[in-house]
C-alpha positions in Angstrom: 105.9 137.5 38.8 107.4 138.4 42.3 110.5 136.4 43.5 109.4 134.0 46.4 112.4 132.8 46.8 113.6 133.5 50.6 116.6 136.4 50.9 119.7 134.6 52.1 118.8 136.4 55.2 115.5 134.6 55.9 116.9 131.3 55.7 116.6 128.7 58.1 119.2 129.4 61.2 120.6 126.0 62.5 119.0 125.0 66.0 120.6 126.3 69.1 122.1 123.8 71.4 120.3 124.3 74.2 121.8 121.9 78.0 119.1 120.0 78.6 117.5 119.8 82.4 117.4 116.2 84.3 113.7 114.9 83.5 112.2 112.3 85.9 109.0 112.0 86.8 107.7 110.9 90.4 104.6 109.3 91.7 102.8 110.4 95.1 101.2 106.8 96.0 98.6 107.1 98.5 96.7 104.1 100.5 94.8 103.7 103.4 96.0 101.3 106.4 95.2 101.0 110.0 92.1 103.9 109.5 95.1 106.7 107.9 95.6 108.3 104.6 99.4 107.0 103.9 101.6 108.1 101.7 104.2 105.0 99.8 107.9 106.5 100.6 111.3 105.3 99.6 114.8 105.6 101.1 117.8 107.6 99.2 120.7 105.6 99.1 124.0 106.4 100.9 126.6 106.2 98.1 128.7 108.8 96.7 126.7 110.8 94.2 123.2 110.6 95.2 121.9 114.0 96.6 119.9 113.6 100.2 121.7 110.2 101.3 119.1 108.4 103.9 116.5 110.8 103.1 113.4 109.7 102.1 111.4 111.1 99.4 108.4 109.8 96.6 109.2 107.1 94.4 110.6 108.0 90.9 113.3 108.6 89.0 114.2 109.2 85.0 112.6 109.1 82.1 114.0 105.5 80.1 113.8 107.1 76.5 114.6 103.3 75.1 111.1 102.2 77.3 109.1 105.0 78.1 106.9 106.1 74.9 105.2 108.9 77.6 105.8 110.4 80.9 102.3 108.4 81.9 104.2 104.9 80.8 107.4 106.1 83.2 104.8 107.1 86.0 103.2 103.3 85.3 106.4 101.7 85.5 108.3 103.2 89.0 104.6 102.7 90.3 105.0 99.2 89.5 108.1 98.9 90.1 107.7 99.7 93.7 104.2 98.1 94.5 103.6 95.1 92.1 100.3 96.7 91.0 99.7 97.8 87.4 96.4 99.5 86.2 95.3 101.7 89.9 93.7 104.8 89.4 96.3 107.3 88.3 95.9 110.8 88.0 98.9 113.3 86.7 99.2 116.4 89.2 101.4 118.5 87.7 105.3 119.5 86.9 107.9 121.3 89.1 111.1 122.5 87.7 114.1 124.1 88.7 117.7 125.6 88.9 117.8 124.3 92.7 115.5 121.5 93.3 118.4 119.0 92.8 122.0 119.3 93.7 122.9 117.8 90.5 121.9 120.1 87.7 118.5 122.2 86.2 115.5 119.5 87.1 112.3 119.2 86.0 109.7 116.6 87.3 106.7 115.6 86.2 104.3 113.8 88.4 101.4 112.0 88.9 99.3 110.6 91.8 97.9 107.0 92.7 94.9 105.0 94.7 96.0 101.6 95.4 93.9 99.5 98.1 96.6 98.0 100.5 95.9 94.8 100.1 97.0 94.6 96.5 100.4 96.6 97.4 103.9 94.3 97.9 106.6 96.7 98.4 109.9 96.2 96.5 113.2 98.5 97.4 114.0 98.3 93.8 117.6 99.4 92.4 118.2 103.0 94.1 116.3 103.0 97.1 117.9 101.3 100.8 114.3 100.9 102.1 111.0 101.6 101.3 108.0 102.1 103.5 104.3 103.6 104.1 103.5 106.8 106.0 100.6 109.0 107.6 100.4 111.7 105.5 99.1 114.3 108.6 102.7 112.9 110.4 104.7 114.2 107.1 102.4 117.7 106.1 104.3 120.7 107.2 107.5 118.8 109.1 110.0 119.6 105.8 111.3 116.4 106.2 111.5 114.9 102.5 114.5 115.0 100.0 114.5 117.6 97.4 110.7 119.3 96.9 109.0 116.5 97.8 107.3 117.8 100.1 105.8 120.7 98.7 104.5 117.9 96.2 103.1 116.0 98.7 101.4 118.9 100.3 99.6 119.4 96.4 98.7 116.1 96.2 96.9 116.0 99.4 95.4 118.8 98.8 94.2 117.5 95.4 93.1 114.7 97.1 90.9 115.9 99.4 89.5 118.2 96.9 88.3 115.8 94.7 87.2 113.2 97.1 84.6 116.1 98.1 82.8 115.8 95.0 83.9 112.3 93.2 83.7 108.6 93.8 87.6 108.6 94.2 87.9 106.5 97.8 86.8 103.8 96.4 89.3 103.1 94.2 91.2 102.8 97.9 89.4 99.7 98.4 89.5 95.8 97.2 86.5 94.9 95.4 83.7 94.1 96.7 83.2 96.0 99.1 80.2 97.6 101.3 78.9 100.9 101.5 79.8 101.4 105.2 83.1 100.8 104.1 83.3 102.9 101.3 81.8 105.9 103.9 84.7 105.2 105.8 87.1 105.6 103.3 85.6 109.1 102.5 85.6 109.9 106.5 89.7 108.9 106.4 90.7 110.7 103.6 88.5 114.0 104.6 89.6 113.7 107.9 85.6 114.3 109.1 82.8 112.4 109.5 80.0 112.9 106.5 76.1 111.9 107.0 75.5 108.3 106.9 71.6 108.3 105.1 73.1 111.2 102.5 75.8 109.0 101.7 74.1 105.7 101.1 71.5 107.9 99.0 74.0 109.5 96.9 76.3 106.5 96.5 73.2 104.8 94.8 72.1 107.2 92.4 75.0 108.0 91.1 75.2 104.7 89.0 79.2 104.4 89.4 78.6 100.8 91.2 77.0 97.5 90.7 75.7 94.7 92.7 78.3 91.8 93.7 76.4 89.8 95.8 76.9 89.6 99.7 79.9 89.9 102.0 81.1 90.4 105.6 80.4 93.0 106.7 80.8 94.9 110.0 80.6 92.5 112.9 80.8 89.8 110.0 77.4 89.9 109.2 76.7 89.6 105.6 76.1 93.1 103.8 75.7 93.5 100.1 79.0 94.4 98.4 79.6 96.3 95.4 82.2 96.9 92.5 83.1 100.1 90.5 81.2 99.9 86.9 83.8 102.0 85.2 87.4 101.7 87.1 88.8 104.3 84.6 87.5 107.2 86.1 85.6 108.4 88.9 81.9 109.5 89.1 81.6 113.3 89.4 78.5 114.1 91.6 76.4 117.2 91.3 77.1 118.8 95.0 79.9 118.8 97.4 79.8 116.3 101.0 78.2 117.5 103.9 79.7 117.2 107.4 77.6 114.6 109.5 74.4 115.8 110.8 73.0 117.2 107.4 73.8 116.3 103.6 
């Protein structure tokens, strides 16, 4: 019988001891106030140590190995850490990584974004940040203001965004429940930064079985309107075709 018994050679090597990067993961939190998309920002502290003092940048920070069982439990807990609010809709993005992206050392950051409806929202500084504090997201796109690569993360999650929101129920997970159909169109004419086609909408909105009936509520002008609720708040609804500007669906 042939010897299966590995050659010394073959053996098992002991591991390599590899430096291990910083791993935090950050959260791009977007609402909608006074009729703008808005992006929730925090502060960097000013104390020895802490890269980008008084520059402000998305919430986040590292991965709690003695809490966190997943990177989607850390993204759960700065979220609510920072806005109260616990189950929103929460989408991961992606993961950037670097030599450079932070002063300190190789970093890697893995993150996710959020739809909160304002109302739900109270801010809380929290342990490292000096303030913390909503913002237009077309006042922050292309200005390079934010700490490390934030804002090339910003830029993906608005783009993201307002890809999705083109073909999915998304918006209305920007709103407090119930709500009416005009004001879920306007939540989809914020975000897209365009009007879409009123009679298309309503149409669509209703065959796509993602709400149900919650009785009647102020509407515009506070006359009553019928208001709605999401069926299914773990997902969105997926439609078949993309929005039309207004004027045609």
């Amino acid at each position: 019988m042939a010897n299966t018994k590995p050659s010394s050679s073959r053996r098992a090597r002991p591991a390599r001891e590899f430096p291990q990067p910083y791993t935090t993961v950050d959260v791009v939190i977007f609402s909608v106030i006074d009729n703008a998309l808005q992006v929730l920002l925090v502060q960097r502290p000013d104390v020895p140590g802490e890269p980008y003092p008084g520059r402000w940048a998305l919430p986040g920070g590292f991965v709690d190995v003695e809490v966190d069982t997943t990177l989607e439990d850390c993204a759960r807990r700065k979220l609510h850490e920072k806005t109260g609010v616990k189950s929103p809709y929460l989408e991961q993005l992606g993961s950037w990584g670097s030599a450079v992206r932070d002063p300190r050392g190789w970093s890697a950051t893995h993150v996710w974004f959020a739809l909160i409806a304002a109302q739900d929202v109270s801010l809380a500084k929290g342990a490292n940040a000096a303030e913390v504090a909503w913002f237009a997201v077309d006042a922050l796109i292309g200005k390079h203001a934010l700490a490390f690569d934030h804002d090339a993360i910003l830029m993906a999650a608005v783009e993201r965004l307002r890809s999705k929101v083109e073909y999915t129920s998304l918006p209305a997970f920007l709103l407090p429940e119930p709500f009416t159909l005009p004001q879920l169109q306007r939540m989809y004419e914020v975000v897209l930064g365009r009007p879409v086609d009123k009679s298309g909408f309503r149409t669509r909105m209703l065959a796509a079985g993602f709400l149900s009936e919650a009785g009647y509520v102020a509407g515009e002008s506070n006359r009553p309107a019928l208001g709605y609720c999401l069926v299914d708040r773990s997902a969105p609804a997926v439609f078949p075709r993309t929005f039309s500007p207004r004027g045609g669906d």
